[in-house]
PyMOL commands that place a pseudoatom at each C-alpha (Angstrom):
pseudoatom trace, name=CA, resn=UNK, resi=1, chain=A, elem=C, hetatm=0, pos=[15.113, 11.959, 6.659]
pseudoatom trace, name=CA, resn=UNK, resi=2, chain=A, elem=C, hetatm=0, pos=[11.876, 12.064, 4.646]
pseudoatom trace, name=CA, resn=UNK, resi=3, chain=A, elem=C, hetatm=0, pos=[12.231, 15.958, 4.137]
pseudoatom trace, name=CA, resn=UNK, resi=4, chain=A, elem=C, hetatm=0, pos=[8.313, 16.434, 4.463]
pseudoatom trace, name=CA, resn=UNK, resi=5, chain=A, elem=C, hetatm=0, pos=[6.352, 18.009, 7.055]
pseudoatom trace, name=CA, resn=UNK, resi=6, chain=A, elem=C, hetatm=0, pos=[3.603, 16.524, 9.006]
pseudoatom trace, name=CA, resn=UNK, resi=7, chain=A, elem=C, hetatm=0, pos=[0.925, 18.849, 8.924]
pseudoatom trace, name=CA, resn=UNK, resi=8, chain=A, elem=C, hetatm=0, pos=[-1.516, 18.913, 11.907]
pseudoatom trace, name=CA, resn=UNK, resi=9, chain=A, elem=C, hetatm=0, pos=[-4.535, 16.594, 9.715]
pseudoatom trace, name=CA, resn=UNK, resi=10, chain=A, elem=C, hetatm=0, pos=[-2.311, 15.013, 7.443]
pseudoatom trace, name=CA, resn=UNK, resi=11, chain=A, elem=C, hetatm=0, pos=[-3.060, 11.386, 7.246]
pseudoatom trace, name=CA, resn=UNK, resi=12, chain=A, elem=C, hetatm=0, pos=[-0.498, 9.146, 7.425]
pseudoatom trace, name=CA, resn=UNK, resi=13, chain=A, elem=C, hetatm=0, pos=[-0.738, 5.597, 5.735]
pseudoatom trace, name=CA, resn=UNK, resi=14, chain=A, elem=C, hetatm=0, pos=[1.746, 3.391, 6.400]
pseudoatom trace, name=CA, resn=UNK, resi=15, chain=A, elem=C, hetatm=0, pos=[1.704, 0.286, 4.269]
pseudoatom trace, name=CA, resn=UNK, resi=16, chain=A, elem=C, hetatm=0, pos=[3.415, -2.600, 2.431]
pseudoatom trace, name=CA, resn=UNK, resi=17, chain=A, elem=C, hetatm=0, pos=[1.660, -5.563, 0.425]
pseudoatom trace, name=CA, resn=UNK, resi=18, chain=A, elem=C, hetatm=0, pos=[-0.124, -7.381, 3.402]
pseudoatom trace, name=CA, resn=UNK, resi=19, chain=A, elem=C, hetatm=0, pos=[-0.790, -4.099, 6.036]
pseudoatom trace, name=CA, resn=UNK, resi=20, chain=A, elem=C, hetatm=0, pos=[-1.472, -1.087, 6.260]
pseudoatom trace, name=CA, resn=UNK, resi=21, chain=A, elem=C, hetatm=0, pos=[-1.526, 1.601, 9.037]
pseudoatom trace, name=CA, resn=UNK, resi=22, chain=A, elem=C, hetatm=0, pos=[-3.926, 4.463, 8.402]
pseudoatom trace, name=CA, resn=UNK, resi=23, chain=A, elem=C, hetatm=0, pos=[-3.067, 7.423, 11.154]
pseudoatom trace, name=CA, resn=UNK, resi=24, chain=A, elem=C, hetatm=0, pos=[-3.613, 11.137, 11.626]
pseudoatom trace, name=CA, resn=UNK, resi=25, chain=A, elem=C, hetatm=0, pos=[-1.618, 13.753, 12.953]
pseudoatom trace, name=CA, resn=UNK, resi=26, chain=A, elem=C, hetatm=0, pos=[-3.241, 15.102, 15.900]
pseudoatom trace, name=CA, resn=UNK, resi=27, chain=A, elem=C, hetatm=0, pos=[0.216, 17.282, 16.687]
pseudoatom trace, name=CA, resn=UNK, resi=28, chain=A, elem=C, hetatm=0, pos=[1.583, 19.370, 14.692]
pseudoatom trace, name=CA, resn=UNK, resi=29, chain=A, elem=C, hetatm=0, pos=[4.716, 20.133, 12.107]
pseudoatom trace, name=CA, resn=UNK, resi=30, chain=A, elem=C, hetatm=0, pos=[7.095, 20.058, 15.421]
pseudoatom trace, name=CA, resn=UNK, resi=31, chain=A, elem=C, hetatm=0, pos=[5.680, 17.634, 17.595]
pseudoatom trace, name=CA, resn=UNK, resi=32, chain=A, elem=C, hetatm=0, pos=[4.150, 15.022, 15.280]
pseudoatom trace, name=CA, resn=UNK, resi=33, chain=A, elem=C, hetatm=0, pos=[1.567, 12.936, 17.369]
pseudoatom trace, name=CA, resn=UNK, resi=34, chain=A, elem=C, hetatm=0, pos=[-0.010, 10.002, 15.136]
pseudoatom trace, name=CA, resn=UNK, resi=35, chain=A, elem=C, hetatm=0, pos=[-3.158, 8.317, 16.098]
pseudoatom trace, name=CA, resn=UNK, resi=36, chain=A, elem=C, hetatm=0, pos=[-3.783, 5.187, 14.488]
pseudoatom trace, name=CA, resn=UNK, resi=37, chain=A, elem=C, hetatm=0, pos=[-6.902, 5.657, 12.423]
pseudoatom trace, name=CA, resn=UNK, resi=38, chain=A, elem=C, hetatm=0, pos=[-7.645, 2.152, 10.540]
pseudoatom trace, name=CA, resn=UNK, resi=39, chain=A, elem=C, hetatm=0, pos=[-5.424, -0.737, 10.390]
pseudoatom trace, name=CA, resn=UNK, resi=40, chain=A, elem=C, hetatm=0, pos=[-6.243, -3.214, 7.258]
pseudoatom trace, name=CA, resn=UNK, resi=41, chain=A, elem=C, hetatm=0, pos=[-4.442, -6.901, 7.382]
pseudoatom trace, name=CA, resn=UNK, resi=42, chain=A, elem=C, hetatm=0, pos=[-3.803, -9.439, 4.743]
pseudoatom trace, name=CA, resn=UNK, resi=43, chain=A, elem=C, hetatm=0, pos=[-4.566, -12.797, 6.110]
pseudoatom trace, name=CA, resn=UNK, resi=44, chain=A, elem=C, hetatm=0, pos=[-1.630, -14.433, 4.703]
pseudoatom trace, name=CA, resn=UNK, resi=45, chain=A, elem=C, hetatm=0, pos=[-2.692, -17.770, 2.876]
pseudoatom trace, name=CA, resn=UNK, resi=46, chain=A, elem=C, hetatm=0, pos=[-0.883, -20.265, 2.018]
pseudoatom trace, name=CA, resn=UNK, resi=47, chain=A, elem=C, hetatm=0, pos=[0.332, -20.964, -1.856]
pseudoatom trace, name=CA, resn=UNK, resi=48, chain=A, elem=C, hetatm=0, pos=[-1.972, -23.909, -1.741]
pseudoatom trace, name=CA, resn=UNK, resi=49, chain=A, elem=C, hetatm=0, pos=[-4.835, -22.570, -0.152]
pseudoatom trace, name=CA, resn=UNK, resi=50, chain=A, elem=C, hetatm=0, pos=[-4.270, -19.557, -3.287]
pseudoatom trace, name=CA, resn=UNK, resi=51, chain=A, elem=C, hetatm=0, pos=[-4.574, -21.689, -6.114]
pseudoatom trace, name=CA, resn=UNK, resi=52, chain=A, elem=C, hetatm=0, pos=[-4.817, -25.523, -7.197]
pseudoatom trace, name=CA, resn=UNK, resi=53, chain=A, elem=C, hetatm=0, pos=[-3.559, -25.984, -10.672]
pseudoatom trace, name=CA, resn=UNK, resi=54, chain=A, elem=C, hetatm=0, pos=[0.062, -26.491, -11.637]
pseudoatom trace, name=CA, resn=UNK, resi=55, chain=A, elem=C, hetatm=0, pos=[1.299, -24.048, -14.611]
pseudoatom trace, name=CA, resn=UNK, resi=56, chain=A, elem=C, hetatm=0, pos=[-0.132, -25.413, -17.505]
pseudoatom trace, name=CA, resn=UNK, resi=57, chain=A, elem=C, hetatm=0, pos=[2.035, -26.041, -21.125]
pseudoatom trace, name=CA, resn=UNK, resi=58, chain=A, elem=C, hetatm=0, pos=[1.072, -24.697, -24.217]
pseudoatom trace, name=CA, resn=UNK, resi=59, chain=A, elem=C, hetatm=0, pos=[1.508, -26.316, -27.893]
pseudoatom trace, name=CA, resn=UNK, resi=60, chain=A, elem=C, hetatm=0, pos=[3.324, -24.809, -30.381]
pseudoatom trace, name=CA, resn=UNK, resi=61, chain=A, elem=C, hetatm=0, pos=[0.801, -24.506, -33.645]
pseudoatom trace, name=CA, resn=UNK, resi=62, chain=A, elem=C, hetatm=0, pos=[3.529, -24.620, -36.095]
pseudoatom trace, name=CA, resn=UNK, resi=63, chain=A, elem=C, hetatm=0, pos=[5.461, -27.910, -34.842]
pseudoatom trace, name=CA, resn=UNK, resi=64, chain=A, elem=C, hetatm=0, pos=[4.757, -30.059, -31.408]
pseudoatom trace, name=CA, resn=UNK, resi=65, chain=A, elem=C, hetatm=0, pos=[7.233, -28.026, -29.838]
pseudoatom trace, name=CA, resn=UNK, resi=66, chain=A, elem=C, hetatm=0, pos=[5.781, -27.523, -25.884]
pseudoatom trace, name=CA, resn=UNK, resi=67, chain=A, elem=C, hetatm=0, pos=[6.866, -24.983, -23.250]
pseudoatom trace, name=CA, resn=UNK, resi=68, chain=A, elem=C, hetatm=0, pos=[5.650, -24.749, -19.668]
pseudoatom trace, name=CA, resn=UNK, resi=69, chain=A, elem=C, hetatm=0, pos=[3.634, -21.468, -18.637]
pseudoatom trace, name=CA, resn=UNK, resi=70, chain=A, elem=C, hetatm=0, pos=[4.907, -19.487, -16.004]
pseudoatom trace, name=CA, resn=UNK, resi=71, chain=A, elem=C, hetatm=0, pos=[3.546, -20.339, -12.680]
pseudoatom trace, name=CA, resn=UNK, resi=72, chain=A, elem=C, hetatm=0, pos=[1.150, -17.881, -11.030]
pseudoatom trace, name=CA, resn=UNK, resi=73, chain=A, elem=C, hetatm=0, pos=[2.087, -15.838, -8.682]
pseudoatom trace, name=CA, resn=UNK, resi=74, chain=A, elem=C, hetatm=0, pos=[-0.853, -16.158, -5.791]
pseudoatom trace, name=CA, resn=UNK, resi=75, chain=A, elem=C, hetatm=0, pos=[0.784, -14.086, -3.178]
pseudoatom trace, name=CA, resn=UNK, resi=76, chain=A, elem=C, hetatm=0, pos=[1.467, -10.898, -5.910]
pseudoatom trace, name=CA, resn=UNK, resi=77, chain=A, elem=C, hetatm=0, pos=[-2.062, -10.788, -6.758]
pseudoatom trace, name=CA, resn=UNK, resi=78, chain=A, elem=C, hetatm=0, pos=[-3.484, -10.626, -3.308]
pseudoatom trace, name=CA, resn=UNK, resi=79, chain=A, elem=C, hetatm=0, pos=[-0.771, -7.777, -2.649]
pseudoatom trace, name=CA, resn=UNK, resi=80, chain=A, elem=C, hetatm=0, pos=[-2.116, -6.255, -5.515]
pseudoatom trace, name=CA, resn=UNK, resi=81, chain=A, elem=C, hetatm=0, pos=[-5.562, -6.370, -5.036]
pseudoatom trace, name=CA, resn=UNK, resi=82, chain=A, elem=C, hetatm=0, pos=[-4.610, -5.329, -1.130]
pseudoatom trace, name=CA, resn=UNK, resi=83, chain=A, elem=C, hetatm=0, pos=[-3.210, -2.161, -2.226]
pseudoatom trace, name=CA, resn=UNK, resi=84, chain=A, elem=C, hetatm=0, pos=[-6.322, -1.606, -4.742]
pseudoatom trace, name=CA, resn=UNK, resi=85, chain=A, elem=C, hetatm=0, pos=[-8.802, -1.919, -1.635]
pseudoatom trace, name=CA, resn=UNK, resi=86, chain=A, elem=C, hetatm=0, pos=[-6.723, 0.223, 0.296]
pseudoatom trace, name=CA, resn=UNK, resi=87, chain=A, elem=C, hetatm=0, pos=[-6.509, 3.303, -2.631]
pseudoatom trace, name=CA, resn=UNK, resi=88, chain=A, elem=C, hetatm=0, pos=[-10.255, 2.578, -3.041]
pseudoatom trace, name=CA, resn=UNK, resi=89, chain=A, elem=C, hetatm=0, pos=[-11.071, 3.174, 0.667]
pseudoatom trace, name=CA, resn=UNK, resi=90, chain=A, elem=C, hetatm=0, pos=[-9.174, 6.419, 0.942]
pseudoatom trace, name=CA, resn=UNK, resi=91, chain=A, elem=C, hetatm=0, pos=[-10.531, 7.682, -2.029]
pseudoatom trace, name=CA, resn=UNK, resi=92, chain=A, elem=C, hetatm=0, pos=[-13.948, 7.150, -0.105]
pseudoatom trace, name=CA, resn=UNK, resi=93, chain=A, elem=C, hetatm=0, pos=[-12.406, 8.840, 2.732]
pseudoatom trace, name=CA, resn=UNK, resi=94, chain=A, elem=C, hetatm=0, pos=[-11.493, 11.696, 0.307]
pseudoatom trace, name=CA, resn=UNK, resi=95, chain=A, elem=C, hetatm=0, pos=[-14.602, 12.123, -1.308]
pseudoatom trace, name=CA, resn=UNK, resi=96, chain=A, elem=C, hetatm=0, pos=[-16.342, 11.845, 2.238]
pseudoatom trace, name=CA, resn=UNK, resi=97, chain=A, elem=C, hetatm=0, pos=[-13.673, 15.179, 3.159]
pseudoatom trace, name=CA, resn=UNK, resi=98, chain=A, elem=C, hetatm=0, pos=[-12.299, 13.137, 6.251]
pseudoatom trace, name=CA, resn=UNK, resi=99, chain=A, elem=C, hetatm=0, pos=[-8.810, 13.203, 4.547]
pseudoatom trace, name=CA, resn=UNK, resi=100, chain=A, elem=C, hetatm=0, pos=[-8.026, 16.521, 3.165]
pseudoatom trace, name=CA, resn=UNK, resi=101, chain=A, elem=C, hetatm=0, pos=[-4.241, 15.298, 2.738]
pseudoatom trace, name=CA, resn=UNK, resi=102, chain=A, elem=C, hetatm=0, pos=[-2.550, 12.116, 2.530]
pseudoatom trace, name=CA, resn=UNK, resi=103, chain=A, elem=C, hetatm=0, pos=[1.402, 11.156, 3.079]
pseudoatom trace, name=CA, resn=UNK, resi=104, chain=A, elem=C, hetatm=0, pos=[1.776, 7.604, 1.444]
pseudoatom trace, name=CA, resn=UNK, resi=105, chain=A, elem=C, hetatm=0, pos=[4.997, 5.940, 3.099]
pseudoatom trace, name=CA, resn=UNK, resi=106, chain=A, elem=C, hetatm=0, pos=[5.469, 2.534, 1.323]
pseudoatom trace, name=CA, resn=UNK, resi=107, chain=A, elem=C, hetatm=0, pos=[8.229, 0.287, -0.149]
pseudoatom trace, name=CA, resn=UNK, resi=108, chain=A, elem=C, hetatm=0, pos=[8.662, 1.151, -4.044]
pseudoatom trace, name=CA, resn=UNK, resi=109, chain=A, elem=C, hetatm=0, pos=[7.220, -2.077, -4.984]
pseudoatom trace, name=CA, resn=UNK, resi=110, chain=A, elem=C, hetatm=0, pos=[3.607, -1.122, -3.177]
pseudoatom trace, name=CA, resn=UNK, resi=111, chain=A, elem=C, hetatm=0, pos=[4.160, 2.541, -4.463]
pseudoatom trace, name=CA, resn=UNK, resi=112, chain=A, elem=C, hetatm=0, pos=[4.148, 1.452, -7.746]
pseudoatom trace, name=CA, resn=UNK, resi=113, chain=A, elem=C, hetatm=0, pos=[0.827, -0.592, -7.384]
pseudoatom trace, name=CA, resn=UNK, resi=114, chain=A, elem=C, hetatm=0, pos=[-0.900, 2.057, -5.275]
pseudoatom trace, name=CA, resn=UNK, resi=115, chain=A, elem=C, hetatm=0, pos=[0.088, 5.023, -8.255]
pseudoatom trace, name=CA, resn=UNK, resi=116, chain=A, elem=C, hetatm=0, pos=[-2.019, 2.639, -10.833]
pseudoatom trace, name=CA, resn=UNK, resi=117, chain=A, elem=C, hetatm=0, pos=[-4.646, 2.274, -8.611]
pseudoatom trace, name=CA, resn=UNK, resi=118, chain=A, elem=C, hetatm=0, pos=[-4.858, 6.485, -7.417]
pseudoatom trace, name=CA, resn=UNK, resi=119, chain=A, elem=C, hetatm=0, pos=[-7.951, 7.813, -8.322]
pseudoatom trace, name=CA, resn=UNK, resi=120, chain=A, elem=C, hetatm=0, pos=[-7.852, 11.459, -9.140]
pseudoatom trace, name=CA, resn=UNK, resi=121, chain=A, elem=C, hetatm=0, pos=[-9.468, 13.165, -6.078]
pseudoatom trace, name=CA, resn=UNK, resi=122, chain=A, elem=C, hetatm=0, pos=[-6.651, 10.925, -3.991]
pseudoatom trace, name=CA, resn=UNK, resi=123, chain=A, elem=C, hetatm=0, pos=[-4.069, 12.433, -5.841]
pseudoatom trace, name=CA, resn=UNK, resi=124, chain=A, elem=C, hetatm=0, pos=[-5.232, 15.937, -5.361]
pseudoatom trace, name=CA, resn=UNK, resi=125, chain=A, elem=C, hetatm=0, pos=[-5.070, 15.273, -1.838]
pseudoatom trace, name=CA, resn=UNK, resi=126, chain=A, elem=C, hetatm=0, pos=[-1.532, 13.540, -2.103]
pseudoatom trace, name=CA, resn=UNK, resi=127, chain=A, elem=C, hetatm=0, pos=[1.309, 15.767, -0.539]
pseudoatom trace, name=CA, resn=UNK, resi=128, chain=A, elem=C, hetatm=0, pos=[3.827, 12.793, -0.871]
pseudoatom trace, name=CA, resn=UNK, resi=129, chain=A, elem=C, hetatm=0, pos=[5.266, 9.478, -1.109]
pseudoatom trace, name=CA, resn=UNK, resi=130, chain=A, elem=C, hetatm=0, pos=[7.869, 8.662, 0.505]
pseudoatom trace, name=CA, resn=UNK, resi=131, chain=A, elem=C, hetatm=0, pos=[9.414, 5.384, -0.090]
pseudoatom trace, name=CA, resn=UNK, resi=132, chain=A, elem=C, hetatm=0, pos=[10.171, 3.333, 3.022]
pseudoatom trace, name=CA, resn=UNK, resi=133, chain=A, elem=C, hetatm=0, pos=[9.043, 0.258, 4.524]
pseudoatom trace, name=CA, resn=UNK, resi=134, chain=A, elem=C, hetatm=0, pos=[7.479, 1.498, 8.017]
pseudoatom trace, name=CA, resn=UNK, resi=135, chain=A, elem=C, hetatm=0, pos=[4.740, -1.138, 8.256]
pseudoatom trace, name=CA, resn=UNK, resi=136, chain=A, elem=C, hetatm=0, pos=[6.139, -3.168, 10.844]
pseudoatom trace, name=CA, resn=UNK, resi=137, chain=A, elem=C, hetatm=0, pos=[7.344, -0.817, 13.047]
pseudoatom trace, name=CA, resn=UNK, resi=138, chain=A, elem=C, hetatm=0, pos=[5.732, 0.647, 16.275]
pseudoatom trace, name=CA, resn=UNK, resi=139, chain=A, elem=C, hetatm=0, pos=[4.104, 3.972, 15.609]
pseudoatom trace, name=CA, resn=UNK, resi=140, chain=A, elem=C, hetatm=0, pos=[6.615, 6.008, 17.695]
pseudoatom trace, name=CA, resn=UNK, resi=141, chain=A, elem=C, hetatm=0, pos=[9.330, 4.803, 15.692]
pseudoatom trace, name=CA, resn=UNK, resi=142, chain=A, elem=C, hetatm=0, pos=[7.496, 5.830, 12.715]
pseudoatom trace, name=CA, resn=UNK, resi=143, chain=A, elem=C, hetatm=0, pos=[6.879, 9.429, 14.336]
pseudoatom trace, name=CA, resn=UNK, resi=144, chain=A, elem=C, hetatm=0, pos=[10.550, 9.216, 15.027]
pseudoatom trace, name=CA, resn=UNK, resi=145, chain=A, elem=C, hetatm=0, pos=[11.396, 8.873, 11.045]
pseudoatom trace, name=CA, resn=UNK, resi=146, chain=A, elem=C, hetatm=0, pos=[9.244, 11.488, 10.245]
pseudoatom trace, name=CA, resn=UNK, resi=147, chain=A, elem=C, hetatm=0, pos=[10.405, 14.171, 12.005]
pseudoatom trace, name=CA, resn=UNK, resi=148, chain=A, elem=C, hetatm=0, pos=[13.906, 13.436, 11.315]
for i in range(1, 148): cmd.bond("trace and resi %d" % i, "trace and resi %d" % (i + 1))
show_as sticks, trace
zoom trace
């Protein structure tokens, strides 16, 4: 399925917008065997609790025309700043040498935050991405996927 070997060392992480799994592979290419390293939650919040203020309008300079601004979007910017934390800690974890090579398995959306956020010693150390959404899933299922 995800056409990439699990090398024996190769971390693992496993996230979407609100988790993240961080494992190793203690096996090898065959028999992948993924010990769960770190796990980092979102505490998920409610709108409310996010932010207070309903969008606000803006005037029009030229007449008294008025449109409303676009509401904010709470829950996409604690995704986003999720995902930064997590690039940020495995690019200590590079930079400390405990992750020689990562595997990033992660819905596009998350991808897509994560590549913005890459520092340049994690991307030296990136073998992949491969764009799933494990997250939720136990991690002999995930083995499972990545063998196939």
């Amino acid at each position: 399925m995800s056409n990439v070997l699990v090398r024996r060392g190769d971390w693992v992480v496993v996230c979407d917008g609100k988790k993240a799994l961080v494992l190793e592979n203690v096996g090898d290419t065959k028999f992948i065997n993924l010990k769960t390293r770190e796990v980092h939650e979102q505490p998920d919040a409610k709108t409310h609790e996010q932010g207070t203020d309903k969008p606000g309008r803006s005037i029009n300079s030229i007449d008294s025309r008025r449109s409303a601004m676009e509401q904010t979007d709470w829950h996409d910017q604690e995704e986003e700043r999720f995902l930064q934390r997590l690039a940020s800690r495995l690019d200590a974890e590079v930079n400390a040498g405990n992750a020689k090579s990562v595997i990033m398995v992660a819905p596009p959306r998350a991808l897509g935050v994560l590549r913005q956020a890459y520092s340049q010693n994690l991307r030296n150390v990136l073998r992949a991405e491969i764009d799933k959404d494990f997250v939720r899933m136990p991690v002999d299922e995930i083995e499972k996927h990545l063998a196939a």
